[in-house]
C-alpha positions in Angstrom: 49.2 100.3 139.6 51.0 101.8 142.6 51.3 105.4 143.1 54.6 105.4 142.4 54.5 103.7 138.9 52.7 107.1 137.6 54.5 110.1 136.3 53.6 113.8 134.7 54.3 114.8 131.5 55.1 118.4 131.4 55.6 120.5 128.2 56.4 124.1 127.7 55.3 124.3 131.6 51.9 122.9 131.5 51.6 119.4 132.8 50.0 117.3 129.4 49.2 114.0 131.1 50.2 111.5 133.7 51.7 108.3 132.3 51.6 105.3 134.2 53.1 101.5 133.6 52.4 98.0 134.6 55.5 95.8 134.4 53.5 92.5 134.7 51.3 93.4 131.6 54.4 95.4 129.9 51.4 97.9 129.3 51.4 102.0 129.3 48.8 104.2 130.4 48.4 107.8 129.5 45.3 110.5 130.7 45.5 113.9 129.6 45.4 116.5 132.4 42.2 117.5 132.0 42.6 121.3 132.6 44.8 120.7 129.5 42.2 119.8 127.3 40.2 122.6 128.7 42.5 125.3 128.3 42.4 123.7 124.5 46.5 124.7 123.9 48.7 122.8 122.2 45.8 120.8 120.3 48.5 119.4 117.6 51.6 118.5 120.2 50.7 115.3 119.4 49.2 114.3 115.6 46.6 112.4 115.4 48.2 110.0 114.0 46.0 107.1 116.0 48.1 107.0 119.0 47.9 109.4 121.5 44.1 110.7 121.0 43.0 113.9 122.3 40.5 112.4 124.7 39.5 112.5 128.4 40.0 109.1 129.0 42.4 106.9 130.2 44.6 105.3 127.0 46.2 102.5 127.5 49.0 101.1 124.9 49.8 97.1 124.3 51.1 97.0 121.0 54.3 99.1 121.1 56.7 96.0 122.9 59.1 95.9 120.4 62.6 97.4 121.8 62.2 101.0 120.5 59.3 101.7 122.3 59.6 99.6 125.4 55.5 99.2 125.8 55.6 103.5 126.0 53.3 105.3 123.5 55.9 106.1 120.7 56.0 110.1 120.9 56.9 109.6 124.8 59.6 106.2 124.0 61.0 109.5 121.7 62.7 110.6 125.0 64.8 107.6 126.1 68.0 107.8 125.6 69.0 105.5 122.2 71.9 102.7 122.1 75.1 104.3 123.4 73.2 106.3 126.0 72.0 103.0 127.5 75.4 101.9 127.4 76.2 104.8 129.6 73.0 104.5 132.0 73.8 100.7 132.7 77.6 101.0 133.1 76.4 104.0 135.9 73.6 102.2 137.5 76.0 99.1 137.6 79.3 101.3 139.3 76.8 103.1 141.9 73.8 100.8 142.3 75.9 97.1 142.0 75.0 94.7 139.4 71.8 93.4 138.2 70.1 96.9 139.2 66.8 96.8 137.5 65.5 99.7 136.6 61.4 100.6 134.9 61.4 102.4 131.9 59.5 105.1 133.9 62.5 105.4 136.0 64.6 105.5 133.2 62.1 108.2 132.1 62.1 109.9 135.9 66.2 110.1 134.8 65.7 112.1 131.9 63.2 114.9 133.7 63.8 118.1 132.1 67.0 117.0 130.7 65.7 115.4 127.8 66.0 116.3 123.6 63.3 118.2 122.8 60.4 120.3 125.5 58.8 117.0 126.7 59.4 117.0 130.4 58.9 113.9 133.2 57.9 114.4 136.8 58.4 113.5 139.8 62.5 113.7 138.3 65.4 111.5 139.8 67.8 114.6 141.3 71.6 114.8 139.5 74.0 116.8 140.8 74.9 119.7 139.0 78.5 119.9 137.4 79.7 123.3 135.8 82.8 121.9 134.3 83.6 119.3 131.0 87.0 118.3 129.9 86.6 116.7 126.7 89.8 114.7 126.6 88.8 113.3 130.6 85.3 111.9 128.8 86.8 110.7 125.7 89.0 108.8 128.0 86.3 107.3 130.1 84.2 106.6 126.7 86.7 104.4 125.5 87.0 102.3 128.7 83.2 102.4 128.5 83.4 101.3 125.1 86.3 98.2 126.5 84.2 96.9 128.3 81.3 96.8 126.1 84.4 94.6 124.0 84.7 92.4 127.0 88.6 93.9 128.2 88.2 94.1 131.6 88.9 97.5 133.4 88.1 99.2 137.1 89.4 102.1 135.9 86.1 103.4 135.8 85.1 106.5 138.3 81.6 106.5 139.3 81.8 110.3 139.5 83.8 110.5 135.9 81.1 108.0 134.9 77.9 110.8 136.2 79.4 113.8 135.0 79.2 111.8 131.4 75.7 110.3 132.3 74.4 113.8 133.2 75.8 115.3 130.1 75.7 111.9 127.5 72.6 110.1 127.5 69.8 112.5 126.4 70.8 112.2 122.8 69.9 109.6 120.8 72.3 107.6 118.3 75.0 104.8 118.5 78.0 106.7 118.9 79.1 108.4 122.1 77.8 112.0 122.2 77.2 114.6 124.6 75.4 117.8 124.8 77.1 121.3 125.8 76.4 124.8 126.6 78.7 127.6 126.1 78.4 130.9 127.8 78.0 133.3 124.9 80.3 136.1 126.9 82.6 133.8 129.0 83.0 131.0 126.9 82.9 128.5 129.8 81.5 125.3 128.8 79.1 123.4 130.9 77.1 120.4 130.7 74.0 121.3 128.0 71.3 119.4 129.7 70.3 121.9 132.1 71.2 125.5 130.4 68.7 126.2 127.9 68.5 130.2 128.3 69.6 133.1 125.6 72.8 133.5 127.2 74.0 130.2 125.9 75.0 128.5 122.6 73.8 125.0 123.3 75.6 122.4 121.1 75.6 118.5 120.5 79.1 116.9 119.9 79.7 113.7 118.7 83.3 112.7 120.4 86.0 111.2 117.9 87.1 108.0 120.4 87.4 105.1 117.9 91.6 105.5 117.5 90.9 102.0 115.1 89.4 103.1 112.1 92.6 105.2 110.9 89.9 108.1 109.9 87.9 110.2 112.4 84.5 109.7 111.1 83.7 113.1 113.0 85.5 114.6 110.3 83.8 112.9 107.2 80.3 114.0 108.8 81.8 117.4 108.8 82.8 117.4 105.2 79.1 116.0 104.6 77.8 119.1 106.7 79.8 121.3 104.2 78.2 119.9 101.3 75.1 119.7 102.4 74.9 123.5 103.3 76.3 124.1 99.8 73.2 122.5 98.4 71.5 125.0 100.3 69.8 122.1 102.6 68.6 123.2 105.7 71.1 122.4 109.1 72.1 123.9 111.8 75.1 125.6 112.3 78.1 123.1 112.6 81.9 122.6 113.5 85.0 121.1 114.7 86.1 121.0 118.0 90.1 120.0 118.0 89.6 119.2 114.6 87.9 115.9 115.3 84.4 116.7 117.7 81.9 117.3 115.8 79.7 119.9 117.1 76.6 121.2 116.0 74.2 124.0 117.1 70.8 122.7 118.9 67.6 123.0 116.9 65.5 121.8 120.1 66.9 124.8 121.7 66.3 128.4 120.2 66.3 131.7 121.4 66.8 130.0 124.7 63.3 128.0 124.5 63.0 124.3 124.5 61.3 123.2 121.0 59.1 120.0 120.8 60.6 117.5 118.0 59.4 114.0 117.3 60.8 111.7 115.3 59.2 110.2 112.3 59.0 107.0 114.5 57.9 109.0 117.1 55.0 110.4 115.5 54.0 107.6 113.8 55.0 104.0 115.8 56.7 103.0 112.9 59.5 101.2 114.4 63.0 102.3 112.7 64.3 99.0 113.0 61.4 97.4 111.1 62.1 97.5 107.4 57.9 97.3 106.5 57.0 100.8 107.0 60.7 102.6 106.4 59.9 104.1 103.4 60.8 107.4 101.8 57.2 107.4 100.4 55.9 107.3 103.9 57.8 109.6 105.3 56.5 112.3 102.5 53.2 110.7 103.3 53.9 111.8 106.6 55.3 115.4 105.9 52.0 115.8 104.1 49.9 115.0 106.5 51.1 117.0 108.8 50.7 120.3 106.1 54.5 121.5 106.2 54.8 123.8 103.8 55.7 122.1 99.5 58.8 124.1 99.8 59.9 121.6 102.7 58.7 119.0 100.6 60.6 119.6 98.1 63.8 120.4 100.7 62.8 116.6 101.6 63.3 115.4 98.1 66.7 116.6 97.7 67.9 115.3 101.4 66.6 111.5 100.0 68.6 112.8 96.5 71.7 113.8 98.8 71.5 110.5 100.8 71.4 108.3 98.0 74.0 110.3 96.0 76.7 110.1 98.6 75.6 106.2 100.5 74.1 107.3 103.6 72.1 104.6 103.8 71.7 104.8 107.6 68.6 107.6 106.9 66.5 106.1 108.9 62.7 106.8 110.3 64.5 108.2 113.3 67.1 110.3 111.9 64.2 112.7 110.5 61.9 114.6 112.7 59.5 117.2 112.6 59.8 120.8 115.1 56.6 122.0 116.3 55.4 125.6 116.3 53.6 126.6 119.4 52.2 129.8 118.4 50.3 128.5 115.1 50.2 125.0 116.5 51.4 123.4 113.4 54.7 121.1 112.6 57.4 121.9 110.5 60.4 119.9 109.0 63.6 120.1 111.3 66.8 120.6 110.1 68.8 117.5 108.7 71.1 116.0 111.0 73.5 113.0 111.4 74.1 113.2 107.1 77.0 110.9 106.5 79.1 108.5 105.4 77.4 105.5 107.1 79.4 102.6 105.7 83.0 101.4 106.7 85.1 102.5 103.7 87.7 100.1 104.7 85.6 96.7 104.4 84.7 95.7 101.1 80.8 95.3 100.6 79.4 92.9 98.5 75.7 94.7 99.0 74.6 97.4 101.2 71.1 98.0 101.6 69.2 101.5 102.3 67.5 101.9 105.8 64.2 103.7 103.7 63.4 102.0 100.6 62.7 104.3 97.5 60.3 103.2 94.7 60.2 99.5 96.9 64.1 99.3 96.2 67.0 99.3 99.1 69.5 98.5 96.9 69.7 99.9 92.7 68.1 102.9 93.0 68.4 104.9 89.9 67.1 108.3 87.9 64.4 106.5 87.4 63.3 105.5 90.7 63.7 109.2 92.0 61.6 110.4 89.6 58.8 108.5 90.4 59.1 109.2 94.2 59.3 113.5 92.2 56.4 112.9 89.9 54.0 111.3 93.0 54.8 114.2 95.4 54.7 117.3 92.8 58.4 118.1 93.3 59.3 120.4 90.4 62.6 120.7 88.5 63.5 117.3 90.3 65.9 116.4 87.5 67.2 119.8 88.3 67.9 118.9 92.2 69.3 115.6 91.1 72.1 116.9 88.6 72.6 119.6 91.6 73.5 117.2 94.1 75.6 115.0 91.9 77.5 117.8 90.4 78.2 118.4 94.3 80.4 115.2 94.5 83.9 117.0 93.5 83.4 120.0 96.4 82.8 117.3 99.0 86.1 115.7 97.7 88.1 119.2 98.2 86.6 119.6 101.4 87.6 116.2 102.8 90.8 115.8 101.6 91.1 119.7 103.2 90.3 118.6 106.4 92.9 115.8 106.4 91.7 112.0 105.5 93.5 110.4 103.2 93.4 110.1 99.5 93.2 106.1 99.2 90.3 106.1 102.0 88.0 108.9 99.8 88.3 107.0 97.1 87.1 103.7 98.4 84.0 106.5 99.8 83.7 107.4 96.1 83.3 103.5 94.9 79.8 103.9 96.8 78.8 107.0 95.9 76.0 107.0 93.3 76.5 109.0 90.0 72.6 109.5 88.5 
C-alpha cells in the first residue's frame, strides 16, 4: 500500500492505530500504536468480540465487504456517514469535484476527521471551512432539492457552498432521513454547526429536519410524541424537543460535559450486519449487553425498550439503532440512551404484513405475551408481566400527546390499527 492509503485513529487524544486499505483486494488493515498497548489504557475501547484484537500485529480484515462495512473492521465502518449522509457527500463531491469523482472509503473516512458521532477520530483530516452560522429554513430548502434529484427532477438550483455548509453540518449522523447536528451557545444562544463545538459552553443537539411536505403529517412530530411516551415509561433518553414545531431535536449523548463519548453500535461491536436478517435478533442483542457486563438494571431497561417497540410497531429497531457508551475511567460499556423510537411504518398505506427488523422468540411478525415472556424468563427480567401491562396501559397518553401536538385524528387511528395490545 502507498503511504497515502494509511490513516491514524485517534481517540480521546491518543492515537489507537493506523488503518490502512487496499482497493484492489477491497481489504483493511489495522496495527495498534504500539505505545498504546504499552501505556495499557483504554484496554476495552474495543470488545473482544473477535474483531479488532488487542495485539501487536498487523490485522488485516477480508470478510466485512458487504455495504455496511465497506471492507473496514466494523467498530471503524461505525463512523461513516449512513444513507442520507452519502446522499449529501456524493451530491457535494459531484457539484465541486465534477461527476464520476471517486472517492476511497479512507477518504471518505479522512472527511469525517474529528467531526465524526462518537470520540473515534481520523488523521491526516480533509480541511472544511468553518461556518458559524445555520438557517434552518435555507437547509431544509436545499434538502429537498437534494432529495429531487435523488427522485430524478432535474434542478441547478443547487449551491455548492449551500451544499458544504449542509455537508459540514449533515453527514456525520447516521440514518435515512436528512439530519444535521448543532451547537447552541449556552449564554448567547447562537447556533452553529455541531460538528466542531464539543466544549461545556455548548448544548450540542441532533435534529432531524421535517422536509417531506407529501406525507400530510410531520413524522418529526410522531417521533416526538414517541419521545414523550417513552420518558413516561421512565426509559432512558436524552433530553428532546421541537424546533418550529416540526425539527426534532434532541440532546447529544456522544457529547457530555463537553467531552466526546465513544459509542458503537450493536453492529459495530459485533459485525453483525443490520441489514442481514440472520443475526438481528433481540436475543443477541441481550447476548450482547451481557457480555459486555452492563449492569441487570439496563437489562431489564432493554426488556422494556423491545416491550415499547413492539407495543407501538417500531419495527425499524434495528442492530444499529442500539448502541453501547463507553466509560473511560472504569473502562467498561454501558447501555446508551434509546434513540430514533418511532412510528416506522407509513400510516397512510395499507399493510398486508410488516415484519420486525430484530426477531423475538424467532418471530418478525405475531409476537405475542407469550413470546416476550420467554425472551423475560431466559434473561432473569423480573416483574416482566409488570413492564408489559406498563407499556401497554401507555397507549392512551401517547394518543393525548399526539393529537396535542397537532396530527390528525383519522391518521392516529390508522397508527393505532398497528399497535399491539398484549
Amino acid at each position: 500500500m502507498a503511504v497515502n492509503d494509511i490513516i491514524n485513529v485517534k481517540c480521546f487524544g491518543d492515537i489507537v492505530g493506523k488503518l490502512g486499505f487496499d482497493e484492489q483486494k477491497n481489504k483493511s488493515f489495522f496495527q495498534y500504536e504500539p505505545s498504546f498497548l504499552q501505556d495499557g489504557k483504554y484496554k476495552n475501547i474495543f470488545p473482544q468480540t473477535g474483531i479488532i484484537k488487542r495485539i501487536a500485529q498487523t490485522q488485516v480484515f477480508s470478510g466485512f465487504n458487504q455495504k455496511t462495512f465497506r471492507a473496514l473492521p466494523p467498530q471503524i465502518a461505525d463512523s461513516l456517514p449512513d444513507m442520507f449522509g452519502n446522499l449529501i457527500f456524493k451530491t457535494w463531491l459531484e457539484k465541486t469535484q465534477g461527476e464520476g469523482r471517486q472517492i476511497s472509503v479512507l477518504e471518505q473516512l479522512a472527511y469525517v476527521a474529528n467531526r465524526g458521532m462518537g470520540a473515534l477520530e481520523y488523521y491526516p483530516h480533509k480541511e472544511i471551512s468553518r461556518n458559524a452560522t445555520i438557517d434552518l429554513e435555507e437547509i431544509v430548502n436545499i434538502f429537498k432539492l437534494v432529495l429531487n434529484n435523488k427522485r430524478g427532477v432535474a434542478s441547478d438550483k443547487l449551491d455548492s457552498e449551500a451544499l458544504l455548509n449542509i455537508f459540514k453540518i449533515g453527514t456525520s449522523a447516521g440514518g435515512a432521513r436528512p439530519k444535521i447536528l448543532i451547537s447552541e451557545h449556552k449564554e448567547t444562544r447562537q447556533i452553529s454547526p455541531g460538528d466542531l463545538e464539543y466544549s461545556d459552553t455548548y448544548h450540542h443537539y441532533l435534529v432531524k429536519l421535517s422536509v417531506d411536505d407529501t406525507l400530510g403529517y410531520a413524522r418529526e412530530v410522531v417521533e416526538y410524541s414517541y419521545y414523550l411516551t417513552a420518558i413516561q415509561l421512565g426509559i432512558q433518553m436524552m433530553p428532546s424537543k421541537l424546533i418550529d414545531n416540526k425539527h426534532f431535536c434532541t440532546a447529544r449523548f456522544d457529547r457530555q460535559d463537553g467531552e466526546k463519548q465513544h459509542i458503537l453500535t450493536a453492529t459495530g461491536m459485533t459485525g453483525w450486519d443490520f441489514r442481514s436478517p440472520e443475526m438481528s435478533t433481540y436475543e443477541n442483542l441481550f447476548e450482547l449487553a451481557i457480555f459486555l457486563k452492563i449492569p441487570h438494571a439496563q437489562i431489564e431497561e432493554l426488556f422494556k425498550r423491545m416491550v415499547f417497540n413492539v407495543v407501538f410497531s417500531n419495527t425499524d429497531d434495528h442492530l444499529k439503532n442500539h448502541s453501547f457508551i463507553y466509560q473511560k475511567i472504569t473502562d467498561t460499556w454501558l447501555l446508551s440512551p434509546a434513540y430514533d423510537l418511532t412510528y416506522a411504518l407509513n400510516p397512510l398505506l395499507a399493510y398486508t404484513k410488516t415484519s420486525r427488523a430484530l426477531s423475538i422468540n424467532g418471530k418478525r411478525t405475531g409476537v405475542t405475551k407469550a413470546d416476550l415472556l420467554i425472551v423475560a424468563d431466559t434473561f432473569t427480567v423480573k416483574n416482566a408481566l409488570g413492564i408489559i401491562e406498563e407499556v401497554g396501559g401507555a397507549i392512551p397518553f401517547w394518543r393525548e400527546r399526539v393529537l396535542e401536538l397537532g396530527l390528525e385524528d383519522f391518521i392516529v387511528r390508522k397508527m393505532e390499527r398497528s399497535f399491539v395490545f398484549l
